[in-house]
N, C-alpha and C positions, 0 to 999 in steps of 0.2 A: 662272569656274566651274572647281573641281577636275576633273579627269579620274579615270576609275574602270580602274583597274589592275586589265589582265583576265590571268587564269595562259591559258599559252601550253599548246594542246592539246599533247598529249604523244603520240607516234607510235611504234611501235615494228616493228623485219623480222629477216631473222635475222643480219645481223651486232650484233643487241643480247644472242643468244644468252649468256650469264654475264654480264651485267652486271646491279648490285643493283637492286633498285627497290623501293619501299615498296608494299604491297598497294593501296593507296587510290589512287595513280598509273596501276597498273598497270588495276585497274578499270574506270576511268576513259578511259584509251589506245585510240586508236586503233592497229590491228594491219593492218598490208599482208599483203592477199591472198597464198592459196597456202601458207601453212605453218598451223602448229599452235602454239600457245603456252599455257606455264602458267607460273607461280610458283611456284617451289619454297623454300620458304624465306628469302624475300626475293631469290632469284636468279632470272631470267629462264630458261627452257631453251625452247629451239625448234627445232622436229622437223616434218618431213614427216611426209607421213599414211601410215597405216598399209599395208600389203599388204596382198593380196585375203585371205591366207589367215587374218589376223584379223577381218576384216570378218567370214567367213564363219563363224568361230566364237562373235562377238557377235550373230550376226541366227539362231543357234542355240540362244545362253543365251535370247532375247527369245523366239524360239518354245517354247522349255520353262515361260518365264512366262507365258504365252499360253494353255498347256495346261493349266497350274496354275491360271489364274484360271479358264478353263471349269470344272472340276470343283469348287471353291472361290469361286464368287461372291461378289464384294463385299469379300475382305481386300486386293484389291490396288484402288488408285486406278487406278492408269496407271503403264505401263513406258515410258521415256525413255530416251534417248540422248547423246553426247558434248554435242552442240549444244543439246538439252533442258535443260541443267543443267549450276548450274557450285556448286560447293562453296567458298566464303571461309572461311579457315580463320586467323583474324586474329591467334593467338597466334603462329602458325607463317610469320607474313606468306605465307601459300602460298593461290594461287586453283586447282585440280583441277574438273577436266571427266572424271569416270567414262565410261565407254564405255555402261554401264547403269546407268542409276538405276531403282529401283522403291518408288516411293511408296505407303505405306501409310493413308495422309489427304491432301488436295487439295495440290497444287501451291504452297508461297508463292507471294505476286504481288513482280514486280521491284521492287527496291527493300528489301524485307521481308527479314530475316535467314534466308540457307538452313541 
């Protein structure tokens, strides 16, 4: 009986920081705790997380969408975060995690083209 040739999970930390890697790889990867990772153009970049004092101005923009949608019922779905949403950007091989997203129709489900 032939054997089934399985691809070798692919892992990523931050001394992978500028190294190439194709969107569909990257995807796909596991990422060692404690950093931040996107693809930028088919390059890796890997960053620490932010300081409080950006924190503190994205949990500001999310309460100003918050205030907009009480007065405004119904144009907004749900406001999201880095972790909530990651944007494939497959001409640019770049995968981007917004700090806020706000959806104006439901959520695609994983999997589905964001």
């Amino acid at each position: 009986m032939a054997a089934v040739a399985r691809k070798k999970k692919i892992k990523v930390g931050p001394e992978d920081h500028g190294h190439v890697m194709s969107l569909d790889d990257f995807d796909s990867a596991d990422a060692r705790e404690g950093y931040f990772y996107e693809l930028n153009k088919g390059v890796i970049e890997v960053s620490g997380f932010p300081f409080p004092d950006h924190s503190r101005q994205v949990h500001d923009l999310k309460n100003q969408f918050e205030e907009f949608d009480k007065t405004n019922p119904g144009l907004i779905d749900h406001v999201g975060g880095g972790s909530d949403s990651k944007l494939l950007i497959g001409e640019s091989q770049s995968e981007r995690h917004p700090d806020v997203a706000v959806y104006l129709t439901e959520c695609p489900i994983e999997g589905d083209a964001a």
